[in-house]
Backbone bond lengths (Angstrom), bond angles and torsions (degrees), N, CA, C in turn:
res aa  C-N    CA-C-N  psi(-1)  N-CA   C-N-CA  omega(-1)  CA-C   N-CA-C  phi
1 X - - - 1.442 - - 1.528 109.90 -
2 X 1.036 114.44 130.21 1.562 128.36 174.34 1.871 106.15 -104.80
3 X 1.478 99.19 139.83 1.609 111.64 -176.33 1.210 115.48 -129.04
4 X 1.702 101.28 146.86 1.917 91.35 -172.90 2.012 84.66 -135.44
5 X 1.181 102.75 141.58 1.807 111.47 161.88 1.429 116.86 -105.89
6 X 1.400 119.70 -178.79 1.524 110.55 166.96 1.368 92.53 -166.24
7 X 1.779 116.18 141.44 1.352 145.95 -143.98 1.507 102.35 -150.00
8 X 1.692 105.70 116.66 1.682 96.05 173.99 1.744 87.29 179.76
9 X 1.043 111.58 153.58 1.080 133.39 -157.10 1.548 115.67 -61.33
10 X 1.550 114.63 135.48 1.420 96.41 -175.87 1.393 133.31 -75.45
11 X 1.531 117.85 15.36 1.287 119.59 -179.85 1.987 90.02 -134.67
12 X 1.890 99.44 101.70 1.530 97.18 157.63 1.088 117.86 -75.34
13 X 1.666 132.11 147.74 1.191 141.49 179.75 1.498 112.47 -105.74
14 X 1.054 89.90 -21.84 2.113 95.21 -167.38 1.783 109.68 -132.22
15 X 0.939 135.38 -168.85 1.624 128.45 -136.40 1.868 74.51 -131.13
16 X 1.060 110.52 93.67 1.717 114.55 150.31 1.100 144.27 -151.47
17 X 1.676 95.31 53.69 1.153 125.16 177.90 2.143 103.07 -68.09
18 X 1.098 120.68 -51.16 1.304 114.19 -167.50 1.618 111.79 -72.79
19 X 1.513 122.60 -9.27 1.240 149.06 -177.98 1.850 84.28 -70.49
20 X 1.345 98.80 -84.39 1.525 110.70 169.42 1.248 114.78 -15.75
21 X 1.436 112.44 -83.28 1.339 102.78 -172.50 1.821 127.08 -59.21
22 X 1.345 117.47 -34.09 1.663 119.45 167.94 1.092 110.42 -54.68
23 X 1.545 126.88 -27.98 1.674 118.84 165.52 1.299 133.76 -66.04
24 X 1.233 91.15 -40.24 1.522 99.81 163.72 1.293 139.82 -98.79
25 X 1.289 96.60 0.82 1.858 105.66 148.03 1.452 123.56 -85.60
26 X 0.906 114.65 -10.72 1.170 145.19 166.66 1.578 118.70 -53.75
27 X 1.531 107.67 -73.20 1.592 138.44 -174.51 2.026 88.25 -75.07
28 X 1.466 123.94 -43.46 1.220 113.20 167.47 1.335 133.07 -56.43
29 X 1.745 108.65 -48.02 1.600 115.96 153.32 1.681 127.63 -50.38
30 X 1.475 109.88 -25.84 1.019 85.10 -177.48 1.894 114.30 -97.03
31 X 1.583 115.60 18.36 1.085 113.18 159.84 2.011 82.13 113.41
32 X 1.005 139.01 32.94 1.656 137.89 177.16 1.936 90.19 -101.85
33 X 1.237 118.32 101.43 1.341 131.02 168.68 1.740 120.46 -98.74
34 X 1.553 105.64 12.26 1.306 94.96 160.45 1.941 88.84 -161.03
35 X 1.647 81.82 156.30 1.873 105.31 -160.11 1.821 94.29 -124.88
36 X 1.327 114.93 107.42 1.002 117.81 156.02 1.918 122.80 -80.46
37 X 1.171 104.70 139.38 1.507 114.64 176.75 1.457 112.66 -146.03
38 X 1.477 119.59 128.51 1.537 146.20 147.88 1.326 107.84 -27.71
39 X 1.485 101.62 -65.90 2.054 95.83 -179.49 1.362 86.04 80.15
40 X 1.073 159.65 48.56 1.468 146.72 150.63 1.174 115.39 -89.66
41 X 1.661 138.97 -45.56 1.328 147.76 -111.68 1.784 109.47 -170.05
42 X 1.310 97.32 168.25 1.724 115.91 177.98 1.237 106.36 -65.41
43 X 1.590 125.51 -26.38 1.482 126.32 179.72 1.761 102.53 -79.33
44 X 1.331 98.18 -55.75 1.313 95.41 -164.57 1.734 120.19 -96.89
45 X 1.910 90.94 22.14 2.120 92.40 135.48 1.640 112.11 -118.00
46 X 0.980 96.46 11.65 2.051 107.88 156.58 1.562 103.73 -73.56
47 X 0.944 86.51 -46.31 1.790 81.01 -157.79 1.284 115.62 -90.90
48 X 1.428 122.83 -8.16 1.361 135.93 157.99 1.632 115.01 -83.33
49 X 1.359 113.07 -29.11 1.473 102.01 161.86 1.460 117.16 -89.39
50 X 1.183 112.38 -1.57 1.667 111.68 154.63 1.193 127.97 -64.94
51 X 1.629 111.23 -40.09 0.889 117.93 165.35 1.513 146.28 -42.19
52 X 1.726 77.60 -61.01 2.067 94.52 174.74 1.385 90.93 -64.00
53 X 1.491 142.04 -77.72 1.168 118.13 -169.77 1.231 143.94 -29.84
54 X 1.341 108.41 -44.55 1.664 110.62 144.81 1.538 142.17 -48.31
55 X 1.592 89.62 -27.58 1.702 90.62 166.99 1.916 113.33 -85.44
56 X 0.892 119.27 16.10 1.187 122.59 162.52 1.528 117.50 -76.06
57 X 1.527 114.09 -38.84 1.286 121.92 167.81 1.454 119.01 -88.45
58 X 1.367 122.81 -26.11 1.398 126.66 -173.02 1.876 86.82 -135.33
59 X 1.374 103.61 100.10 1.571 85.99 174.98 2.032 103.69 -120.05
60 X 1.597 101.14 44.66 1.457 99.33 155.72 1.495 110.62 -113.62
61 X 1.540 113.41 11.72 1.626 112.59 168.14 1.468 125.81 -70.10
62 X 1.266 124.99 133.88 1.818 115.40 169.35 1.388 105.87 -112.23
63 X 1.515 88.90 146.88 1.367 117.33 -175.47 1.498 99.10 -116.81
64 X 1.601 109.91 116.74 1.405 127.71 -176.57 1.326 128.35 -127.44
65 X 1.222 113.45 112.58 1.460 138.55 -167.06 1.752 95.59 -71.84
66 X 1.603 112.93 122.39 1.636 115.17 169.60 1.153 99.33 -120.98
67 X 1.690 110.76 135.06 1.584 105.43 -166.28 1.598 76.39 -106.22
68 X 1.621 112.95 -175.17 1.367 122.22 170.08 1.293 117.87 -88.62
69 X 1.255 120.06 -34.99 1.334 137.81 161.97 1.509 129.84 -152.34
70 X 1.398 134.85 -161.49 1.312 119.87 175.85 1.561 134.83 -107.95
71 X 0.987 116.38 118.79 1.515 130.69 176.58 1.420 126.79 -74.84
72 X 1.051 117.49 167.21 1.642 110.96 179.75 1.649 97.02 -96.82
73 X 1.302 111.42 -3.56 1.775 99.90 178.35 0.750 130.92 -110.68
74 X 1.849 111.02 17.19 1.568 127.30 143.64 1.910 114.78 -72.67
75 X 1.241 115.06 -12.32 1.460 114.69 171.41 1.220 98.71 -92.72
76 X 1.356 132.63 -51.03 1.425 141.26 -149.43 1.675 92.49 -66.92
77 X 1.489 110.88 -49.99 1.877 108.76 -159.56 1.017 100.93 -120.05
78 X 1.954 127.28 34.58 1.133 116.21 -178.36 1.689 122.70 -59.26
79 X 1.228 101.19 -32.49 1.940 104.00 175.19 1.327 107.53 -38.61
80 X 1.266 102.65 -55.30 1.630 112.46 -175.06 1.042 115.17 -61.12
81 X 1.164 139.25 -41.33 1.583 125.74 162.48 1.437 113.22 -78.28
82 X 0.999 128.00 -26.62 1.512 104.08 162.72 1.462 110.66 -79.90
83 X 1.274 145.73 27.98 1.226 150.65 161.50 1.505 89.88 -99.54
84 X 1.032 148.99 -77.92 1.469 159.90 -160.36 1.485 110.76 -67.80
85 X 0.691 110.33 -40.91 1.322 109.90 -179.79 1.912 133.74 -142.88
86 X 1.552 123.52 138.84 1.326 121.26 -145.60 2.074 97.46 -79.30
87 X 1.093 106.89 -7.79 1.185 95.96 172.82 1.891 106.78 -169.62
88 X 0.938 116.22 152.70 1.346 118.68 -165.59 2.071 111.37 -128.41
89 X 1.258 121.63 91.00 1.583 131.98 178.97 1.149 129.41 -111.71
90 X 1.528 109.74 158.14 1.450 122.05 -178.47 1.259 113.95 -138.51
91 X 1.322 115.51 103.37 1.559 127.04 -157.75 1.284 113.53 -52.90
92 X 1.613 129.19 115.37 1.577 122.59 171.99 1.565 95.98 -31.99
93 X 1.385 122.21 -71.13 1.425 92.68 -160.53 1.545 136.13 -69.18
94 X 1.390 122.50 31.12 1.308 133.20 -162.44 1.938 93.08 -126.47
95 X 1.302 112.63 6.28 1.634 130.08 -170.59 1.829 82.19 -74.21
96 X 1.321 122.38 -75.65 1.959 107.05 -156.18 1.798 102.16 -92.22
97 X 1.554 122.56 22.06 1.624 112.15 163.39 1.573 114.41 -67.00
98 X 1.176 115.94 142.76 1.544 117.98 153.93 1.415 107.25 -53.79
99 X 1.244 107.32 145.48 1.512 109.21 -164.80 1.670 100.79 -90.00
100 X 1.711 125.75 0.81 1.449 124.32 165.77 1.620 117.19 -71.67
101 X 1.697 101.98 -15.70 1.801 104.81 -175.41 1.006 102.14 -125.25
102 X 1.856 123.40 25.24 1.786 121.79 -161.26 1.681 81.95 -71.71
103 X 1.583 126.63 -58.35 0.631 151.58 -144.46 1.983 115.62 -57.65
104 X 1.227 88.22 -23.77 1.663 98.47 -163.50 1.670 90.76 -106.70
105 X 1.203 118.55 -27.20 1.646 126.49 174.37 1.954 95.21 -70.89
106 X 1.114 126.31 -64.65 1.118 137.92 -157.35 2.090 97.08 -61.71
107 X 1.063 98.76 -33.10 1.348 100.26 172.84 1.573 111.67 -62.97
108 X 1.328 109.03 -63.68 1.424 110.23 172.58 1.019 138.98 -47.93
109 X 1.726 115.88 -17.43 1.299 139.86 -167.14 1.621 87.12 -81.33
110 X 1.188 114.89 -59.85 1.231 122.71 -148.44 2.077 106.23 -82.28
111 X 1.297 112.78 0.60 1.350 132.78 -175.23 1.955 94.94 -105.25
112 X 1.033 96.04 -33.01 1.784 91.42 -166.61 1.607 94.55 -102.27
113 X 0.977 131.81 -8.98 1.864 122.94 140.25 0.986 125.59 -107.85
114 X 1.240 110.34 36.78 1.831 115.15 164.33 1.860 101.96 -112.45
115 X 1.262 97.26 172.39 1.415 109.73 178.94 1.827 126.50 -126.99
116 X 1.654 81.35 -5.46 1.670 101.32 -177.23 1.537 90.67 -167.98
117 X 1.748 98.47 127.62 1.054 112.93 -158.41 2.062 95.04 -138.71
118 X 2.198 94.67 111.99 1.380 98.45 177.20 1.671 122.48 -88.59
119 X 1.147 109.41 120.45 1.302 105.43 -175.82 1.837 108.75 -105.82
120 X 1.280 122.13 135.62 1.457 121.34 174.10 1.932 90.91 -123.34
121 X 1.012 152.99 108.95 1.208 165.46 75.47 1.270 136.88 1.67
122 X 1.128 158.91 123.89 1.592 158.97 -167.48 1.504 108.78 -140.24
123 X 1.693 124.94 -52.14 1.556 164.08 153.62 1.684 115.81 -44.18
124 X 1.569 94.64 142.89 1.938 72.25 169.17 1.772 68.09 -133.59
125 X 1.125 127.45 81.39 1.348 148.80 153.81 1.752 123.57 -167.53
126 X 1.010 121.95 141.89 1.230 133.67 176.11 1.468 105.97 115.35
127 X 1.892 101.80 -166.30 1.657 132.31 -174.65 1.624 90.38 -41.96
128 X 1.244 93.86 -101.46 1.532 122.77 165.79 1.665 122.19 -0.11
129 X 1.210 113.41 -70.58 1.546 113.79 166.95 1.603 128.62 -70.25
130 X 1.685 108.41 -16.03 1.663 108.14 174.31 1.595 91.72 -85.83
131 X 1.638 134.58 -18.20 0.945 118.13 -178.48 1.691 114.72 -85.61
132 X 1.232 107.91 -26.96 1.434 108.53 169.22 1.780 101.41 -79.96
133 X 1.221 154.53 -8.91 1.298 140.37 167.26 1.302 115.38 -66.67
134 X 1.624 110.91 -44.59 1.130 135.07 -176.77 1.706 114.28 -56.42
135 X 1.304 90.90 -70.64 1.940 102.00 163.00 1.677 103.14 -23.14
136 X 1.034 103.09 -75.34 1.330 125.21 -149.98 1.866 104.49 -66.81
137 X 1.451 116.65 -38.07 1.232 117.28 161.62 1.845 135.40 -61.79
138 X 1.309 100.69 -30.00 1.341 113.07 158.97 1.610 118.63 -108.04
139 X 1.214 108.40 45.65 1.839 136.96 171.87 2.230 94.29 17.01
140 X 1.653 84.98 80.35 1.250 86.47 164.62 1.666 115.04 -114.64
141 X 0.955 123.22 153.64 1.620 108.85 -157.77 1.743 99.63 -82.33
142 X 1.626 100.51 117.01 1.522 90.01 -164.73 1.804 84.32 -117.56
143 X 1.661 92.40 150.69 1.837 96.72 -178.02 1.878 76.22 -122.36
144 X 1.871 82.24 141.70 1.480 116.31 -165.15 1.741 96.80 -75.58
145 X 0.930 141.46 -178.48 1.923 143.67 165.78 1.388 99.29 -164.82
């Protein structure tokens, strides 16, 4: 199995949604059959509706929602994420984080089982850019957006 994520800021400013999607048809062409996503942000329901759109052409890909930890509004709206998404997790190892750095661990989690890693950036601060430093420090093949 090959894995692709995607990281970008939770407030898009500019129209790159079709950017989005060529990347991840892309990471689908090249054989990436599962799509991790945060689900936090404007990027990361870009990149989950890139996704499903892509599963129109490749529809044995999953698209998987990693929370940082657990909420009561994964019971409360579970339909809804199983409408949205093919599977919904919380990494054993994200079980003893403080739930103020679940978030920056859960990123990494999801960078160190990927194999192609989308970054959209604007900032050289925040989620988004320690996750593209990170990528990029343990030379994971990250495509720029």
């Amino acid at each position: 199995m090959t894995a692709c994520c995607g990281f970008g800021h939770r407030d898009v400013l500019e129209k790159i949604d079709d950017a989005v999607y060529a990347a991840v048809l892309k990471a689908a062409e090249r054989g990436c059959d599962i799509f991790y996503t945060g689900a936090m942000g404007e990027f990361d329901s870009l990149f989950s509706s890139a996704v499903r759109k892509v599963k129109k052409t490749y529809p044995k890909i999953k698209l998987i929602c990693v929370k940082p930890y657990f909420t009561n509004d994964l019971n409360i709206n579970g339909e809804y994420y199983s409408a949205l998404y093919d599977d919904v997790i919380i990494p054993d190892e994200l079980a003893d984080i403080h739930p103020k750095a679940a978030i920056k661990y859960r990123n990494r989690w999801m960078i160190d089982h990927s194999d192609i890693v989308l970054i959209y950036t604007k900032r050289t601060y925040g989620g988004a850019y320690e996750a593209r430093k990170y990528a990029e420090r343990i030379g994971k093949e990250v495509v720029y957006i």
